[in-house]
C-alpha positions as CSV (number, residue, x, y, z in Angstrom):
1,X,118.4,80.0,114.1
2,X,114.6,80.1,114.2
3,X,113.7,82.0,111.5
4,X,109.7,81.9,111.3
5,X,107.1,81.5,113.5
6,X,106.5,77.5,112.8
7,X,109.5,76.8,114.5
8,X,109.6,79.1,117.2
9,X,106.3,77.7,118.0
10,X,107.0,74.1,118.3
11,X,110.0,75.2,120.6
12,X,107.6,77.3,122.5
13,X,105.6,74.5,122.5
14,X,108.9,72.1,123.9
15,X,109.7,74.1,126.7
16,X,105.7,74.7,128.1
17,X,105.9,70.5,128.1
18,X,108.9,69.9,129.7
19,X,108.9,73.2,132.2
20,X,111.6,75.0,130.6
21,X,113.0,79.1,129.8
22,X,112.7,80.2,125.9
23,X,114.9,83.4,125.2
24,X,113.4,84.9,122.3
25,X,114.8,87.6,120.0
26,X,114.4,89.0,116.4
27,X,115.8,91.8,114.3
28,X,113.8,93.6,111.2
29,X,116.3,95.8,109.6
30,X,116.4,98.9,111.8
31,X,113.5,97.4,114.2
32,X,114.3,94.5,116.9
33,X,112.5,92.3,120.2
34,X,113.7,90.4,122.5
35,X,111.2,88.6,124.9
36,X,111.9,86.1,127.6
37,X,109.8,83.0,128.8
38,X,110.0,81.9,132.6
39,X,108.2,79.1,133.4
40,X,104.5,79.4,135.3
41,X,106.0,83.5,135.7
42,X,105.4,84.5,132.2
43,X,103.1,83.8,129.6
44,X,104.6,81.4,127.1
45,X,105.9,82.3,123.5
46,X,102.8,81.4,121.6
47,X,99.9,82.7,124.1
48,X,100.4,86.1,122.2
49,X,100.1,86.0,118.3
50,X,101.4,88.9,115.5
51,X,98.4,90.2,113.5
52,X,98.4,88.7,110.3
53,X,100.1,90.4,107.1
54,X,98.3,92.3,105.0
55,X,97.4,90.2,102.3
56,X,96.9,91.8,98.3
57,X,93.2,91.2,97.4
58,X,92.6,88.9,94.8
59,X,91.8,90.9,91.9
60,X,94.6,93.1,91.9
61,X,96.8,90.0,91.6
62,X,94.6,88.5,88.8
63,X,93.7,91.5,86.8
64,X,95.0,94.6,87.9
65,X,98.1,94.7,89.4
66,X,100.7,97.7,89.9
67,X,103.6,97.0,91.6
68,X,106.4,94.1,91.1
69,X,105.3,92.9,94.6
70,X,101.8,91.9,92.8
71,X,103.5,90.3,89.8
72,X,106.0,88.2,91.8
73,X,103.2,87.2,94.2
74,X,101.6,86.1,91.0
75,X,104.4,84.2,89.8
76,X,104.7,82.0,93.2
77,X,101.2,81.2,93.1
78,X,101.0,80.1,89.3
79,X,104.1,78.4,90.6
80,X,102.9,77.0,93.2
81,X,99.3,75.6,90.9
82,X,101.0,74.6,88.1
83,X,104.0,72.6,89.2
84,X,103.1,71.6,92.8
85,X,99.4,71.4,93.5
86,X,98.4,70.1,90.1
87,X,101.1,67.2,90.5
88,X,99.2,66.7,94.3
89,X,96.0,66.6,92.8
90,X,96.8,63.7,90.6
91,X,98.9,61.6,93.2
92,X,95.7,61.8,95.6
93,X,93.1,60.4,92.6
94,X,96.1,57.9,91.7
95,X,96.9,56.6,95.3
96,X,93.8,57.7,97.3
97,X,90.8,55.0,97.9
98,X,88.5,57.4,99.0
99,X,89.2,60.5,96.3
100,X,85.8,60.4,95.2
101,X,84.4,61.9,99.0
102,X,87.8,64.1,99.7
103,X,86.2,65.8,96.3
104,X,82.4,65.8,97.7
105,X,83.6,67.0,100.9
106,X,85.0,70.7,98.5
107,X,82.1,71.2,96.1
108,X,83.3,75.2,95.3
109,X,86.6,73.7,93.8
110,X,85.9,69.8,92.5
111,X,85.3,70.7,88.7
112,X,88.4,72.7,89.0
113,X,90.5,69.8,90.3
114,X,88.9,67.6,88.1
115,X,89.7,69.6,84.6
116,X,93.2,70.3,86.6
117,X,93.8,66.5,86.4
118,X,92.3,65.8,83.1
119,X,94.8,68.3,81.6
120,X,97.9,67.2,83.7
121,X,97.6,63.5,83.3
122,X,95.4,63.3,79.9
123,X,95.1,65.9,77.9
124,X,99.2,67.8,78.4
125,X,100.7,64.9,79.4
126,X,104.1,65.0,77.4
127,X,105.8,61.8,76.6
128,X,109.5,64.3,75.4
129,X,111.0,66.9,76.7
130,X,110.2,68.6,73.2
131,X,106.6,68.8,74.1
132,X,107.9,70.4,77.7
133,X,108.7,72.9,75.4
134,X,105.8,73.5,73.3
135,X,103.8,73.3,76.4
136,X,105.8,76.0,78.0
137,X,105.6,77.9,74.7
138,X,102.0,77.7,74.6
139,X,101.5,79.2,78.0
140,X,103.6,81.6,77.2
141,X,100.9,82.5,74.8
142,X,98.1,82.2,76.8
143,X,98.9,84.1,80.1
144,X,100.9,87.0,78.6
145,X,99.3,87.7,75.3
146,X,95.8,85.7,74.8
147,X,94.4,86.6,78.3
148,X,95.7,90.2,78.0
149,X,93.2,90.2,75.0
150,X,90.8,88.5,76.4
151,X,90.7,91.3,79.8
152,X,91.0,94.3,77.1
153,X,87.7,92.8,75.2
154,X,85.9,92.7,78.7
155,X,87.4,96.3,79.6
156,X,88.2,98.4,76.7
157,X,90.9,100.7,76.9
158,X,88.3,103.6,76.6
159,X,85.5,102.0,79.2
160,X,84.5,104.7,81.7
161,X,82.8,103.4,85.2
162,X,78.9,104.2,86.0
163,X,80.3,107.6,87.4
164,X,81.8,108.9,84.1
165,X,85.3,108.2,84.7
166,X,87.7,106.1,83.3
167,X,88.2,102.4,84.0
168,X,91.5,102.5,83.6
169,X,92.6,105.1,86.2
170,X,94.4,105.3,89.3
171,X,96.0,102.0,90.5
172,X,94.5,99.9,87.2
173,X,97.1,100.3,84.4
174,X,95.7,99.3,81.1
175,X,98.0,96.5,80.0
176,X,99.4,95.3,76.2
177,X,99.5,92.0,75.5
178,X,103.4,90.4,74.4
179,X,104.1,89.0,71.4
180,X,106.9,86.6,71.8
181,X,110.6,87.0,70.9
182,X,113.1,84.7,71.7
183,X,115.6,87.8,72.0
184,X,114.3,89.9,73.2
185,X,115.9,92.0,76.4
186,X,113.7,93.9,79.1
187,X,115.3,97.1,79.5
188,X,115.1,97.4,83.5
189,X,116.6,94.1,84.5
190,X,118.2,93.5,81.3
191,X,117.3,89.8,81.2
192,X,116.1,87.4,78.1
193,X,112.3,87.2,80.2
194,X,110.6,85.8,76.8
195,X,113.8,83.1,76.7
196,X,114.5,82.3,80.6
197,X,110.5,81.6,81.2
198,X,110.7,79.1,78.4
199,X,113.5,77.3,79.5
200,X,112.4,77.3,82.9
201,X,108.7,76.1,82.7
202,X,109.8,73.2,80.2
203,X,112.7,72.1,83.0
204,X,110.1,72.2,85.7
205,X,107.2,70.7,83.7
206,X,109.7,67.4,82.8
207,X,111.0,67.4,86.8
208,X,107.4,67.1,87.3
209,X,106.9,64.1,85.0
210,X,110.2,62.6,85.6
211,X,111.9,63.8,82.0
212,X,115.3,64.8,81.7
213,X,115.7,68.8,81.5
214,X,117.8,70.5,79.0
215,X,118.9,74.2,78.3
216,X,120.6,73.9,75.6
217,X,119.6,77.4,73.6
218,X,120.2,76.1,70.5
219,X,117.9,73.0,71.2
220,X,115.0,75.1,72.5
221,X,115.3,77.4,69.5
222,X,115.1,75.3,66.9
223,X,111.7,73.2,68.8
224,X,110.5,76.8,69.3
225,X,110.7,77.7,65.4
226,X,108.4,74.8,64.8
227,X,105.8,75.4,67.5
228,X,102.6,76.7,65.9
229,X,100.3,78.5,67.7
230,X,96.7,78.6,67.6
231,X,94.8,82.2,66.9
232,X,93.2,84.1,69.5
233,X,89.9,85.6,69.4
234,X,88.3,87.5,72.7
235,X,85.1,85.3,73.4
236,X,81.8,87.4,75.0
237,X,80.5,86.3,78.2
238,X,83.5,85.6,80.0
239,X,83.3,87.2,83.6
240,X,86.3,88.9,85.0
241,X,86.1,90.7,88.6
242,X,86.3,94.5,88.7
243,X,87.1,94.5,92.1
244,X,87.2,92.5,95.1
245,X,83.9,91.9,96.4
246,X,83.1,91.0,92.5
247,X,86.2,88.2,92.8
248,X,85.1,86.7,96.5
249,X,81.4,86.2,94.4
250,X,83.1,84.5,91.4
251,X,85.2,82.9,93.9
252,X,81.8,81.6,95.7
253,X,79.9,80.9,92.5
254,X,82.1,79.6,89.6
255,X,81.0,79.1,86.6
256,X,80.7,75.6,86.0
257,X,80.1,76.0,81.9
258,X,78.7,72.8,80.3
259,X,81.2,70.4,82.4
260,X,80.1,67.6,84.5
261,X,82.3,66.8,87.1
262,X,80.7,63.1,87.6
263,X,81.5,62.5,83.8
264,X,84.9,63.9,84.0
265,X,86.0,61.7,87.1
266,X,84.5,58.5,84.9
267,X,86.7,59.4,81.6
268,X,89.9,59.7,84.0
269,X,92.3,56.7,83.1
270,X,91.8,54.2,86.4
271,X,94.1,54.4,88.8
272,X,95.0,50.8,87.9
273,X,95.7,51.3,84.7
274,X,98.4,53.7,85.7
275,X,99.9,51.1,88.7
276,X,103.0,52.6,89.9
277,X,102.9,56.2,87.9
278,X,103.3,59.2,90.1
279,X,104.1,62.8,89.2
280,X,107.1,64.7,91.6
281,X,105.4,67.9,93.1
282,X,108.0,70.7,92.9
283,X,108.1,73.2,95.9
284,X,109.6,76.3,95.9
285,X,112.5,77.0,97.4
286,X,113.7,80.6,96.6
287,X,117.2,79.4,97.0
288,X,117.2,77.3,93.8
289,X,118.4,79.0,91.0
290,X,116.3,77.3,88.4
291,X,112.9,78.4,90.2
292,X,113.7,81.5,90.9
293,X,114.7,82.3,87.6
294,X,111.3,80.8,86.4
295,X,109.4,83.0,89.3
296,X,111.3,86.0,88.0
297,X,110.6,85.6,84.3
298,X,107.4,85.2,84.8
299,X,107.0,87.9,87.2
300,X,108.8,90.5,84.8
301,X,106.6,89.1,81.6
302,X,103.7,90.2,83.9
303,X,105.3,93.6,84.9
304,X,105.8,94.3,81.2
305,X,102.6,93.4,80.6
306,X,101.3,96.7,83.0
307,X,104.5,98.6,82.2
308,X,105.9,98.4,85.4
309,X,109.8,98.2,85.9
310,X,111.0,95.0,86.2
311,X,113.5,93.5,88.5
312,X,116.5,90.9,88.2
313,X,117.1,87.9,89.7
314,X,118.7,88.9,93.3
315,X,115.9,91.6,93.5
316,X,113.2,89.3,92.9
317,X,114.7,86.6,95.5
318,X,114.6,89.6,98.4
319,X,111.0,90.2,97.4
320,X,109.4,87.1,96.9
321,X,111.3,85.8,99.8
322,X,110.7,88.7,101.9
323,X,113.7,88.9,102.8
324,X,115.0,92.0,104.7
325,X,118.9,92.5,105.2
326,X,119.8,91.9,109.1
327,X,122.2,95.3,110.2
328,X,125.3,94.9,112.1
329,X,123.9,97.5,114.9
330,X,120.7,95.9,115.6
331,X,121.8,92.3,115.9
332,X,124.4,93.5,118.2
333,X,121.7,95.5,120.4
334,X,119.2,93.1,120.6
335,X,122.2,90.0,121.3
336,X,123.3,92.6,124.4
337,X,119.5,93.0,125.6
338,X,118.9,89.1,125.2
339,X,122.1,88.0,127.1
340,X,121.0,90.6,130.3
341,X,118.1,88.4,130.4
342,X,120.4,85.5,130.3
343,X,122.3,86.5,133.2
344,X,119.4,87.0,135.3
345,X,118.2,83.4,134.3
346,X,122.0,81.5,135.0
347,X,124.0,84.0,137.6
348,X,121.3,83.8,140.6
349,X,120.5,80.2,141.4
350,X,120.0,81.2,144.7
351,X,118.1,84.2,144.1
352,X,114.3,83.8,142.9
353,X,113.8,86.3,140.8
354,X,110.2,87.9,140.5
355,X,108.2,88.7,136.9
356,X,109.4,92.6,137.5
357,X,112.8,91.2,137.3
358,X,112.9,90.7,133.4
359,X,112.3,92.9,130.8
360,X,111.1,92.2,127.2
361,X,112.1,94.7,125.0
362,X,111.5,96.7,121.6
363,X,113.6,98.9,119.4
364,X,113.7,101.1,116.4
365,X,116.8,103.1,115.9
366,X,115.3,104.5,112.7
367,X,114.0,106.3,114.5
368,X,115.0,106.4,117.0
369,X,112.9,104.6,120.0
370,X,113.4,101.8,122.8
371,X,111.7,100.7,125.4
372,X,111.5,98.2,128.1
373,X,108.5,96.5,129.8
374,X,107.7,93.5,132.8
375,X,106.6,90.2,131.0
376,X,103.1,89.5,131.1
377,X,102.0,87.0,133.5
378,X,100.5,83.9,132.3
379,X,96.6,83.8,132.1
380,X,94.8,81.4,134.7
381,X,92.0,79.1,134.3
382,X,89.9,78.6,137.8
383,X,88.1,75.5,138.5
384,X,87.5,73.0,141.1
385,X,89.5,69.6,141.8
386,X,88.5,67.4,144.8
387,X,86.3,69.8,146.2
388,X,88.7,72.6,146.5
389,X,89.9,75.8,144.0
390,X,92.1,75.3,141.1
391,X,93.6,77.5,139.1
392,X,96.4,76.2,136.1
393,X,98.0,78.0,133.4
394,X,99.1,77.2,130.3
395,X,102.3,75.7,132.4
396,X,100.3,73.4,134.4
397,X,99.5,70.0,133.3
398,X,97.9,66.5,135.3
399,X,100.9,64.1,135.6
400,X,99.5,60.7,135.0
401,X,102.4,58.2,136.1
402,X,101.3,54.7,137.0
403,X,103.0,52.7,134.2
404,X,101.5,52.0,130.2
405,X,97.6,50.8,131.2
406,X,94.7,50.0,129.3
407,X,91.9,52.6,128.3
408,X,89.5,51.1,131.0
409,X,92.0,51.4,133.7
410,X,92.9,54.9,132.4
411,X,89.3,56.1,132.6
412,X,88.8,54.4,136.2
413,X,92.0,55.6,137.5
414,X,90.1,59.8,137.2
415,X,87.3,58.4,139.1
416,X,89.3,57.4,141.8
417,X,91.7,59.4,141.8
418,X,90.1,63.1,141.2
419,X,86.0,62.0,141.6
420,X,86.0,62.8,137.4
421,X,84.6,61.0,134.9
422,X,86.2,61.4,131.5
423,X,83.2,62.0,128.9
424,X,85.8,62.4,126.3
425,X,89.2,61.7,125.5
426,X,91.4,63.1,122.4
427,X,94.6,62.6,121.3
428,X,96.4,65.2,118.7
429,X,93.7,65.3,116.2
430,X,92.4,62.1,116.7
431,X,89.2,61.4,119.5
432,X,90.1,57.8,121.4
433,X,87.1,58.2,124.0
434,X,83.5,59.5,124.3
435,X,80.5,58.9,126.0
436,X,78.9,59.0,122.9
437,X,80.7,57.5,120.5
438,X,80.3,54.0,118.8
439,X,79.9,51.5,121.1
440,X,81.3,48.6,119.5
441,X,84.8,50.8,118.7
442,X,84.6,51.7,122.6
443,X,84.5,47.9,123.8
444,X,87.1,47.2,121.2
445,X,89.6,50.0,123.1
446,X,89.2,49.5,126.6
447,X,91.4,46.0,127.0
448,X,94.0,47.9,124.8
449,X,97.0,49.7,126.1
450,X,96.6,53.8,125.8
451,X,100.6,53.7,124.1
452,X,99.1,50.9,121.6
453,X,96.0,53.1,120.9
454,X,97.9,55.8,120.2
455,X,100.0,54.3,117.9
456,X,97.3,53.2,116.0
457,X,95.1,56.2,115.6
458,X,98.9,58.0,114.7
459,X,99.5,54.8,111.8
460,X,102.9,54.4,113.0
461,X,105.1,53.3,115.8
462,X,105.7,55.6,119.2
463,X,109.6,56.1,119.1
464,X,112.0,54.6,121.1
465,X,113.2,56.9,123.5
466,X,109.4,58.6,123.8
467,X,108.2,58.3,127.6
468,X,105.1,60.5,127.6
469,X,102.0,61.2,125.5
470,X,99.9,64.2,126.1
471,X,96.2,63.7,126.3
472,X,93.2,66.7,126.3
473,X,90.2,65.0,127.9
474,X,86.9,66.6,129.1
475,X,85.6,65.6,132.6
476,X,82.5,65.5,134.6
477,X,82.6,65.6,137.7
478,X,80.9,62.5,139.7
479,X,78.8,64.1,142.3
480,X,77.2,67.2,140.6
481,X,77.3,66.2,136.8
482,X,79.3,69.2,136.2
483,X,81.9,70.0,133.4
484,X,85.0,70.8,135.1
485,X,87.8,72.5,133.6
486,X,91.5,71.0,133.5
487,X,95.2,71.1,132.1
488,X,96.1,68.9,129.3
489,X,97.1,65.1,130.4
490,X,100.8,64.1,130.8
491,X,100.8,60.4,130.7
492,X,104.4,58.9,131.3
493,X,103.8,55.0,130.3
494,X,107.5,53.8,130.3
């Protein structure tokens, strides 16, 4: 089963290459699609796209949040920084050779990767897992209690706006920071939030660093009664976004303090000096028990914070993983409506079916509403080849088979061939060929195979059982100096 877009794509992607049907179907609790893909009769999968979901804007996850959607959302993302990206970040300065111009190239956010990887591999490192612990205890602190204080000094609980009414109104619940008590019990969920987020930020912080975990209660209780932690006093000055177009500017202009990034990057420990060290990125996986459980704590500390209810474990897994429960009666709808289309596809050989033949369709039996409608047809593309119309779809490609031969040959075989000459030649993300390009890399190509080339500019070999490559290339044609429009290339070089 496909079960996001990603996949469905590449299979889209699969069939358009090798001239193939795609059934597609999906189900949404009550709501369900089915669409089918005919070759050069319908448009493919992936000519279409959904809109994009509706994302939360930024501040109401940072600041002012007031649903458990916002908090969990929150939770992946801290997740997601803290034990992922921030392990990334110090991999790429350990192993990469040219981590000095990756961080040049993102000016908005190279003092925050730098201080990122300052903290991770200098200044938190911990050597135990009993400093996982105080580390996780200390967060604890800062993101649930300290920052609380520090958003209640900026916005006072009795701030009113320019227009004389009160800041915190409406959708912005004033929050209370949490003092921290190892048994303590939300009432909603019933879980040990102030316990479980301890427990699970120390195990993920020593995955990170390669430590053995622990969760022994007994153990983390008797670390935690030694942990002292450092008063907090609400500083003036510090800018937190009222709303969103205040958070895209701080986004756009942060605040670089006194920090200079240059100096930071020099004090780092060389990457020689740590020969062989690498930190294990954790992603989430919202089937593992141990980070959901840290996603869900952390979530519910935050809900807490804003007094909203919190949730438990299996709740927070449907949310955070979006997950909406498939219904018996829709699955079986949609399987009926998909297999019609089937039918017509495998029980008339002999019969060539036309695009008013299939349907693609859509249901809701909340409330209840179907409907069927004719495939679109695939959108064409008109040029001229060899002095005559053209027209391709997405369906259509230029079969090059004459054997694996070198870029010059490649290049004279369209000027023959079609009157075309190639101006510039790409390969996935890489460019192979162009008019303008460096000479000396050019002359250096054209004796080379195009199977070899590709393999180099992909830094590994071109698999066994692989017989074509697929080529975009831009074309001129001879006699007029026009551009002229064509399909993508596919070459067949075994």
């Amino acid at each position: 089963p496909l079960d996001t877009g990603g996949p469905r794509l590449y299979m889209d992607q699969r069939c358009v290459f090798y001239g193939l049907p795609m059934l597609e179907s999906g189900t949404l609790g009550t709501k369900g699609n089915t669409q089918i893909v005919v070759p050069k009769l319908t448009e493919n999968y992936g000519a279409t796209r959904d809109p994009p979901e509706k994302s939360i804007p930024v501040c109401t996850l940072k600041n002012f949040p007031n649903q458990i959607q916002h908090t969990l959302q929150w939770a992946r993302d801290y997740f997601e920084g803290e034990f992922k990206q921030a392990a990334e970040d110090v991999n790429s300065y350990l192993s990469s050779s040219n981590f000095e111009e990756q961080l040049n190239a993102q000016q908005n956010t190279k003092l925050e990767t730098l201080l990122k990887i300052r903290k991770t591999l200098v200044e938190d490192r911990p050597y135990s897992f009993e400093e996982c612990i105080v580390w996780a205890r200390q967060k604890f602190e800062k993101l649930f209690n300290n920052d609380i204080k520090q958003l209640l000094h900026n916005f006072p609980r009795d701030q009113v706006t320019s227009a004389g009414t009160p800041f915190w109104s409406g959708t912005k619940r004033c929050p209370d920071p949490i003092t921290f008590d190892a048994d303590s019990i939300c009432g909603d969920a019933q879980m040990k939030n102030h316990f479980d987020f301890i427990v699970a930020a120390a195990n993920l912080r020593a995955e990170m660093y390669g430590i053995k975990g622990n969760t022994d209660p007994a153990m983390f209780k008797e670390v935690l009664s030694n942990v002292i932690v450092p008063d907090f006093t609400p500083k003036d000055g510090v800018k937190i976004a009222a709303n969103e177009a205040e958070a895209k500017e701080e986004a756009k202009n942060m605040d670089t303090g006194d920090e200079d990034p240059d100096k930071i990057l020099k004090e780092l420990p060389s990457p020689t000096s740590l020969a062989g060290f690498r930190l294990s990125p954790v992603d989430f996986d919202k089937d593992i028990d141990d980070h959901m459980l840290f996603v869900t704590a952390c979530s519910n500390l935050r809900a807490i914070n804003y007094r909203i209810p919190t949730e438990d474990t299996h709740k927070s897994r449907a949310i955070a993983g979006k997950i909406i429960p498939a219904i018996a009666t829709t699955t079986a709808l949609v399987t009926g409506l998909i297999c019609l289309e089937l039918y017509k596809l495998v029980g008339t050989p002999k019969k060539e079916l036309s695009a008013e033949a299939y349907k693609s369709a859509f249901v809701n039996l909340a409330i209840p509403f179907m409907t069927l409608s004719e495939p679109q047809p695939p959108a064409v593309t008109k040029s001229q080849l060899r002095g005559k119309e053209y027209n391709f779809s997405a369906w259509d490609c230029l079969l090059m088979d004459v054997g694996d031969v070198t870029m010059e040959e490649f290049l004279e075989y369209w000027k023959k061939e079609y009157n075309l000459e190639v101006s510039m030649l790409s390969f996935g993300v890489s460019m192979l060929f162009s008019s303008w390009g460096n000479k000396d890399k050019l002359a250096a190509r054209l004796p080379k195979k195009m199977s070899v080339i590709a393999a180099e500019v992909k830094k590994e070999p071109i698999p066994e059982n692989q017989l074509f490559l697929t080529f975009e290339i831009c074309v001129d044609d001879m006699d007029s100096g026009e551009e002229v429009e064509v399909p993508y290339v596919k070459y067949r070089f075994k």
